[in-house]
C-alpha positions as CSV (number, residue, x, y, z in Angstrom):
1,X,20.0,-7.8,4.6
2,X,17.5,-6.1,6.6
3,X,15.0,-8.9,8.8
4,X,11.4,-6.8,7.5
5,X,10.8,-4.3,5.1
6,X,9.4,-2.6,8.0
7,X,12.5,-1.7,9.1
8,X,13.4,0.4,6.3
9,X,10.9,2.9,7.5
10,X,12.7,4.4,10.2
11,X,15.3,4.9,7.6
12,X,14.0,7.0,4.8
13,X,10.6,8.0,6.1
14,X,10.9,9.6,9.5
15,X,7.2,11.0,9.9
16,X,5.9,7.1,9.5
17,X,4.8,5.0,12.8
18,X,4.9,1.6,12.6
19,X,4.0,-0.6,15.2
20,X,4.2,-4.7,15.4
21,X,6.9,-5.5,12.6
22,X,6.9,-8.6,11.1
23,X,10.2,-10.3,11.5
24,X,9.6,-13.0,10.2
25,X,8.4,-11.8,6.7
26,X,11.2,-12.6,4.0
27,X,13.1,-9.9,1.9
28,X,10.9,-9.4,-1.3
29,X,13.6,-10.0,-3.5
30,X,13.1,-13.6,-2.1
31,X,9.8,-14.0,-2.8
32,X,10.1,-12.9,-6.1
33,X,12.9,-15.3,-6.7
34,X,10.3,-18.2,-5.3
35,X,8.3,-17.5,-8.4
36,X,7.9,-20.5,-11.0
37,X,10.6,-19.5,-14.0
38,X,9.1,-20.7,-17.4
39,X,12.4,-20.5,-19.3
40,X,14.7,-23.6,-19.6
41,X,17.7,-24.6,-17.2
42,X,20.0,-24.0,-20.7
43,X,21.0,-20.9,-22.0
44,X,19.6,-19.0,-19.0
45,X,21.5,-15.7,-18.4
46,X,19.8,-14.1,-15.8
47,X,18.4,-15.1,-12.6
48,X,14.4,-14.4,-12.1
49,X,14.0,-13.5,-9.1
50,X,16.9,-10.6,-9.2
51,X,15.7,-9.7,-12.9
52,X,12.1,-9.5,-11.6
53,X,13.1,-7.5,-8.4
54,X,15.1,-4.5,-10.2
55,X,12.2,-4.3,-12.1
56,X,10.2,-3.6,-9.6
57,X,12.8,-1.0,-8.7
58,X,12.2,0.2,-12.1
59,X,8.2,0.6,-11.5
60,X,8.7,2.3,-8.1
61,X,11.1,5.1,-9.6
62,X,8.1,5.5,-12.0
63,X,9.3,2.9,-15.2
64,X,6.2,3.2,-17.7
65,X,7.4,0.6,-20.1
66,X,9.5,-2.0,-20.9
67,X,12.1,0.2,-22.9
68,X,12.0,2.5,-19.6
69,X,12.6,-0.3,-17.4
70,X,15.5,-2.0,-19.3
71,X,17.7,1.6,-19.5
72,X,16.7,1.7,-15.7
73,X,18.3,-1.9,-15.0
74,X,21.1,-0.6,-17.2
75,X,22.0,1.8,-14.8
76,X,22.6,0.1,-11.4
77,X,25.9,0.0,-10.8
78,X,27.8,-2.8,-11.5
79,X,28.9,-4.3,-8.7
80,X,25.1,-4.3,-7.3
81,X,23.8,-6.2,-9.8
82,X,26.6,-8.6,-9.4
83,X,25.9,-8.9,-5.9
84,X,22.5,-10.0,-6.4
85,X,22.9,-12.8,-9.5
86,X,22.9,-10.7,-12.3
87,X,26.0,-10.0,-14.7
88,X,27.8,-7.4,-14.0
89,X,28.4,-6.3,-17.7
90,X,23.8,-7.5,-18.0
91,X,22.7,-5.9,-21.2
92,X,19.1,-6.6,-21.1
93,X,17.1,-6.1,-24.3
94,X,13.3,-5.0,-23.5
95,X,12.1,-6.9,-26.0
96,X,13.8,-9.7,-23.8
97,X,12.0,-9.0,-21.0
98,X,9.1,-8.7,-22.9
99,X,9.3,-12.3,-23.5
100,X,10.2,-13.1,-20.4
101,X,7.0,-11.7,-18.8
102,X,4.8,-12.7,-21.3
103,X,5.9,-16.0,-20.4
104,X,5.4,-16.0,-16.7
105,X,2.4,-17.7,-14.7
106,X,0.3,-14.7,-13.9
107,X,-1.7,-16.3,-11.3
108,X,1.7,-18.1,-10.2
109,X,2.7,-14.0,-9.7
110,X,-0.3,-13.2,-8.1
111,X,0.0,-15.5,-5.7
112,X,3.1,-14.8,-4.2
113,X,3.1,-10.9,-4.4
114,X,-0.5,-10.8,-3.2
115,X,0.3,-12.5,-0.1
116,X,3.3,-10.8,0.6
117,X,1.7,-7.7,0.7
118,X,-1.3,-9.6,2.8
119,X,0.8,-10.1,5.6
120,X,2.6,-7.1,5.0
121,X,-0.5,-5.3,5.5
122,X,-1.9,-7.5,8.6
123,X,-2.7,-5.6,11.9
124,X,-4.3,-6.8,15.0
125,X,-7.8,-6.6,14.8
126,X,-8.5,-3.7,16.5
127,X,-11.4,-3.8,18.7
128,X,-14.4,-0.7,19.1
129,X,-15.5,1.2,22.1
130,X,-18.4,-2.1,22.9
131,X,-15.5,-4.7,22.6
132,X,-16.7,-5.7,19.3
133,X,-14.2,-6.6,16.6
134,X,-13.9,-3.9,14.0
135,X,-14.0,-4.7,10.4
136,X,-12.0,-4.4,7.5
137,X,-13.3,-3.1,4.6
138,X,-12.1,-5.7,1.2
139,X,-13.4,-3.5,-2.3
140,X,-13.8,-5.9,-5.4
141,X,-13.6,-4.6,-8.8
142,X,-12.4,-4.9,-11.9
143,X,-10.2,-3.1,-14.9
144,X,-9.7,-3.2,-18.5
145,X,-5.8,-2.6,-19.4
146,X,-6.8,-0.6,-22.3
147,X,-3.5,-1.1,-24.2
148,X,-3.2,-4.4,-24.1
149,X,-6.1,-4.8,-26.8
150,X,-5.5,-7.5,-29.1
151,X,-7.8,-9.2,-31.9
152,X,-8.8,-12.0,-29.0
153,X,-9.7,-8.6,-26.7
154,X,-8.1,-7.2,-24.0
155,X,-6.9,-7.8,-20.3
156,X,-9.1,-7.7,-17.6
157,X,-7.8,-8.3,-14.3
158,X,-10.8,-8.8,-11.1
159,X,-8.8,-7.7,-7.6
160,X,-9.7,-7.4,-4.2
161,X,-8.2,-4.0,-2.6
162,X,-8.1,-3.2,1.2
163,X,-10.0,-0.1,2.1
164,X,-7.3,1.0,4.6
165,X,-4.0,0.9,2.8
166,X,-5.1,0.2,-0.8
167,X,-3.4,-3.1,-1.1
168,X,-4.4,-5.7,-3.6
169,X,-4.2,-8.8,-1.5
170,X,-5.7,-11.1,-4.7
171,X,-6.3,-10.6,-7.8
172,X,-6.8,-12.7,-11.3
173,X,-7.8,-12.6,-15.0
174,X,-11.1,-12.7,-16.5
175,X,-11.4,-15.4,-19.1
176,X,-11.6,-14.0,-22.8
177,X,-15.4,-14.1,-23.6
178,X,-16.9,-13.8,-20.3
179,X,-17.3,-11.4,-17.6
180,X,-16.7,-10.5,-14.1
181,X,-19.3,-12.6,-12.5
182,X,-17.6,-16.2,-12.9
183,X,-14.5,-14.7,-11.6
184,X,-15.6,-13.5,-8.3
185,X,-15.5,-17.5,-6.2
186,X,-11.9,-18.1,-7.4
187,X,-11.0,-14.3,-6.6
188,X,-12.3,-15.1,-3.1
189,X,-11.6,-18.6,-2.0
190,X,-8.1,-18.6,-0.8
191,X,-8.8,-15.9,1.3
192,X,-9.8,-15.4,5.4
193,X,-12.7,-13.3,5.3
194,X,-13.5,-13.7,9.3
195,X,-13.8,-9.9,10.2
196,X,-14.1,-8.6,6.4
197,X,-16.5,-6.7,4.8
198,X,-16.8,-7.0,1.4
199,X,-18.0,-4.0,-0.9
200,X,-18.9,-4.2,-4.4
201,X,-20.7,-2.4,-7.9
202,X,-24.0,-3.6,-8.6
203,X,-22.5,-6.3,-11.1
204,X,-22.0,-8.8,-8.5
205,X,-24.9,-8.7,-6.4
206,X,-25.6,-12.1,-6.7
207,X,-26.9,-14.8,-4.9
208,X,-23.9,-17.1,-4.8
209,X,-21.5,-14.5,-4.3
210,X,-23.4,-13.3,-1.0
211,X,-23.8,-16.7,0.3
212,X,-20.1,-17.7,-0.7
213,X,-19.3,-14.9,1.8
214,X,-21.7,-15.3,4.5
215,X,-20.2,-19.6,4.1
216,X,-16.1,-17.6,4.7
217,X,-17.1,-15.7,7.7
218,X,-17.3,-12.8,6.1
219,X,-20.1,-10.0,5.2
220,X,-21.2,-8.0,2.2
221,X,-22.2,-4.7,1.3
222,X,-23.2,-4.6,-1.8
223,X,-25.2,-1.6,-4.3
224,X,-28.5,-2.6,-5.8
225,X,-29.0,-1.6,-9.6
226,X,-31.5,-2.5,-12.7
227,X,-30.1,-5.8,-13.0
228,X,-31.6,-6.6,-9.7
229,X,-34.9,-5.3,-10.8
230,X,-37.2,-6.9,-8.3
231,X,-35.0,-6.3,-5.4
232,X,-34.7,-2.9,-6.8
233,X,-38.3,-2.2,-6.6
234,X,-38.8,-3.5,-3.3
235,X,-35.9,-1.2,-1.5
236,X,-37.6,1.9,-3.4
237,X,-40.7,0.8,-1.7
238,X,-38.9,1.4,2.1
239,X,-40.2,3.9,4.0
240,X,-37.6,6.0,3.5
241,X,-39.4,9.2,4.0
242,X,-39.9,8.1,7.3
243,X,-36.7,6.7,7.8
244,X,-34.5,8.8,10.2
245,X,-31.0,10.4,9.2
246,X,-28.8,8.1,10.8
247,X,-25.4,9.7,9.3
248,X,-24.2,12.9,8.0
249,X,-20.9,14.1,6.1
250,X,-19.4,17.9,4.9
251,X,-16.5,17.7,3.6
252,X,-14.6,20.3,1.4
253,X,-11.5,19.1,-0.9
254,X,-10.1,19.4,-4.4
255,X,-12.0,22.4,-5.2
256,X,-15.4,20.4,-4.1
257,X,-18.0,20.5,-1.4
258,X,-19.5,17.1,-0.8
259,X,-22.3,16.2,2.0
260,X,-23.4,12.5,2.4
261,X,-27.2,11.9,3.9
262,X,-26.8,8.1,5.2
263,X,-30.4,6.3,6.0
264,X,-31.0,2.9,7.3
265,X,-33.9,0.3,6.7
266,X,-34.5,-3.0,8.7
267,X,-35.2,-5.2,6.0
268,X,-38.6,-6.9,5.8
269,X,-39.3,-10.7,5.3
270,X,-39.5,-11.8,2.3
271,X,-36.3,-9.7,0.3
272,X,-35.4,-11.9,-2.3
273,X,-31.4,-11.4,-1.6
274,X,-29.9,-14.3,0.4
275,X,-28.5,-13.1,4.3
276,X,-29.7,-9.5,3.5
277,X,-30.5,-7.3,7.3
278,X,-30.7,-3.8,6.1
279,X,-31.0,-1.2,3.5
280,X,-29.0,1.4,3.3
281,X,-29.6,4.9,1.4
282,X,-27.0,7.1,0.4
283,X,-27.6,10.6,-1.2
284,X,-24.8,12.3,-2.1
285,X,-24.3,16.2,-3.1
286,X,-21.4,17.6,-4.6
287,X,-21.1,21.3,-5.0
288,X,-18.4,22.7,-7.4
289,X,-19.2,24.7,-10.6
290,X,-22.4,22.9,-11.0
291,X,-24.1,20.8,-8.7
292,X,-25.6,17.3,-9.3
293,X,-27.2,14.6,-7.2
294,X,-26.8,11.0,-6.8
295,X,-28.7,8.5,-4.3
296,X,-27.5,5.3,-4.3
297,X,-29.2,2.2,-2.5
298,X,-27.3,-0.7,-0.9
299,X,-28.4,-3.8,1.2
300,X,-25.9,-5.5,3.7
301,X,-25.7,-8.5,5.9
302,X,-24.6,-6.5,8.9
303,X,-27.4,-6.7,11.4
304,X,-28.4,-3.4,13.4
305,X,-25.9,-2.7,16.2
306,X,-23.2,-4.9,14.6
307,X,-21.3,-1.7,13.6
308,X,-21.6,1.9,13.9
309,X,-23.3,4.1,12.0
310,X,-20.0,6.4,11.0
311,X,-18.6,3.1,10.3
312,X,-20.8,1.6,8.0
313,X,-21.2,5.0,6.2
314,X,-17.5,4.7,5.6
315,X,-17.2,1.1,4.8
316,X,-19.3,2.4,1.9
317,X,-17.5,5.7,0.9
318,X,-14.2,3.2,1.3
319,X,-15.2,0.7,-1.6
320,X,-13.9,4.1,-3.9
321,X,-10.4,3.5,-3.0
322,X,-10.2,0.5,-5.6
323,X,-11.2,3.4,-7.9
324,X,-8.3,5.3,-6.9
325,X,-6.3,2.9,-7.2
326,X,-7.3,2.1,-11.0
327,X,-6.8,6.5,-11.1
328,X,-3.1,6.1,-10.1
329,X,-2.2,3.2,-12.1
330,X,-3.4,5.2,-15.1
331,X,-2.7,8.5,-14.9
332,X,0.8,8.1,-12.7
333,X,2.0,4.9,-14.4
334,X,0.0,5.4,-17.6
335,X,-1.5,2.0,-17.5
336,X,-3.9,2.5,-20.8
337,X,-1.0,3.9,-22.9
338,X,1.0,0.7,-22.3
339,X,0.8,-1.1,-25.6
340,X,2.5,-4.4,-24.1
341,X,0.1,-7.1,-25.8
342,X,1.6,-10.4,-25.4
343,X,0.7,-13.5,-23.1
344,X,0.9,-12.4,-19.4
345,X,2.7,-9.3,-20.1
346,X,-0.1,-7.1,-19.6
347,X,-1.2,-8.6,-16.5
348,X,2.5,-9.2,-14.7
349,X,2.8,-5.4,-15.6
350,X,-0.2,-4.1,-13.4
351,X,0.7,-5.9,-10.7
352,X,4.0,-5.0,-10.5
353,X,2.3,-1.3,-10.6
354,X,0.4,-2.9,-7.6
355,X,2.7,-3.7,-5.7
356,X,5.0,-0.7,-6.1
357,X,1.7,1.3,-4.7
358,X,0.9,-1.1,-2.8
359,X,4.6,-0.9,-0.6
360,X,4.3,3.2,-0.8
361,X,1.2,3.0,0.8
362,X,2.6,0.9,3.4
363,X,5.6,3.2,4.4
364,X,3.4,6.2,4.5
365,X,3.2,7.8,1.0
366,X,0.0,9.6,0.8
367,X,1.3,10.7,-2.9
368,X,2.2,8.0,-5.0
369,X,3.9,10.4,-8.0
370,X,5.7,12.1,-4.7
371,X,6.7,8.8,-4.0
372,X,8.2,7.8,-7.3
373,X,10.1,10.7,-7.8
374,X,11.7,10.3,-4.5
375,X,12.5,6.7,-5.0
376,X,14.3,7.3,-8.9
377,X,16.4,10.4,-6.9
378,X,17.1,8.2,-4.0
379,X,17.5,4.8,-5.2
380,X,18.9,3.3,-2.1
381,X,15.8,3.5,-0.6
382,X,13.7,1.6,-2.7
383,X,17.1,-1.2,-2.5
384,X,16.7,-1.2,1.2
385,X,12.5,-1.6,0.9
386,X,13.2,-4.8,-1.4
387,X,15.9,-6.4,0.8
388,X,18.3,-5.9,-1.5
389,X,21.1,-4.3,0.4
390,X,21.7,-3.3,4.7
């Protein structure tokens, strides 16, 4: 059994440096076997932490459901399945597993895969050309799972994504009945935030979120909307006419033309948003068959000189890639379609779609359906990534 996923790069993925690995990060097939089991000791035929890990498989060769998943299982040889604590002869129903996820702790799950692929994903901070540490860039955002609509509602699952390698490093459930907003201090409060920026949607601008962030060492960048309305007001007021361009991007791709104007306001006394140092103004222009406009305004806690210009203009640009991420997840793995309704189904389902991205990103897959057609044709691969053969 290979010491680090790592490791596995230099097999299969040749054009992929990695620097730093982590020896001493378990096999995931170990962690996933470290994960509460809710069934009792009697009667149990499969282990969890195999069963869990071949599904995991399952989702990196592109399983879409349960029925998919099961015939995938199904087809591992024999003598591998033995190996690794299932039955050799294991005829797994998918309404079985059904059970068996909707059974699971979700944030029990979370837990343990989140920081896996945490440390997974952990660099040394690098440092900029003044010496200062640079910062990483943590998007927060949420997503209905569509499918998994029910007469009580649906799923909605609050994460927090890395900019850089579109990891989910936390993530948990909104309560039926409420909204995003309550979530957001639970979402956050296991987690180091020294040398983290955190971007978010105008939703959770919020007081306590800012200064629950500010308290962790961390800093915010957040966008200011109508349900800010008198903060909103007084950013409009800035002189932004005056204001000098501080940033500029051109950038052409997927049919587009796209050019971000980036300007900067010290912010006066008196803003009524907690640890707020500067406004920021973003107009972007995209050029295709039509063009349209958009300016959006955002205040941060990073004080002037703290960071680079380019930096912070891509800080915000980066708080998209939590919207790619919710792209993939639907249109690759067809997330919305997925009618699995039951307990923590739903939820145990996305994340294993999380952390399937999540470990392609982190091998070098720019092109997650590229990457799940090469792990179904080259399943050994994907066995060596989980630790579950040399």
């Amino acid at each position: 059994m290979p010491s680090s996923p790592i490791d596995v790069l230099f097999r299969h993925l040749e054009h992929v440096t990695v620097s730093d690995p982590l020896s001493d990060l378990p096999a995931l097939a170990e962690v996933l076997d470290a994960v509460p089991d809710p069934r009792s000791r009697r009667g149990r035929r499969y282990r969890l932490g195999p069963l869990l890990a071949l599904a995991l498989l399952a989702v990196l060769g592109g399983a879409t459901s349960l029925a998919k998943i099961t015939r995938f299982i199904a087809g591992y040889d024999p003598r591998l399945r033995a190996r690794i604590g299932l039955p050799a002869t294991v005829r797994l129903a998918a309404s079985t597993l059904g059970r068996l996820l909707a059974r699971l702790d979700g944030d029990d799950f979370d837990a343990a895969t989140c920081a896996y692929l945490s440390r997974l994903a952990a660099a040394p901070p690098a440092t900029g050309t003044t010496g200062t540490t640079a910062l990483l860039g943590l998007a927060v955002d949420g997503k209905t799972l569509r499918g998994s609509r029910t007469g009580n509602g649906t799923t909605h699952l609050l994460a927090a994504t890395r900019h850089d390698t579109q990891t989910v490093i936390a993530q948990t459930q909104v309560a039926a009945k409420s909204n995003e907003i309550p979530a957001f201090t639970p979402l956050l409060s296991g987690l180091d935030l020294t040398s983290v920026v955190i971007t978010a949607d105008a939703l959770h601008t919020q007081h306590e979120h800012a200064r629950q962030i500010i308290a962790a060492g961390g800093h915010f960048v957040f966008i200011v909307k109508g349900n800010q309305p008198t903060l909103l007001r007084q950013l409009k007021a800035l002189p932004w006419r005056e204001a000098i361009l501080n940033d500029r991007t051109d950038e052409t791709g997927h049919g587009r033309r796209e050019i971000r104007r980036m300007k900067i306001c010290t912010v006066r006394p008196g803003l009524p948003f907690p640890h707020a140092a500067q406004a920021i103004q973003v107009k972007r222009r995209r050029t295709n068959n039509a063009t349209g406009k958009t300016t959006i305004v955002t205040i941060t806690s990073l004080h002037p000189g703290q960071i680079t210009h380019a930096h912070l203009a891509g800080l915000i640009r980066g708080h998209w890639s939590i919207e790619a991420l919710h792209h993939i997840r639907d249109v690759t793995y067809r997330e919305d379609a997925c009618k699995m309704r039951t307990g923590a189904a739903p939820r145990i389902m996305a994340s294993l779609r999380n952390l399937a991205i999540g470990l392609a990103r982190l091998v070098g897959w720019t092109n997650i359906a590229a990457a799940t057609d090469h792990y179904r044709s080259h399943p050994t691969d994907a066995l060596q990534l989980l630790g579950l053969t040399n």
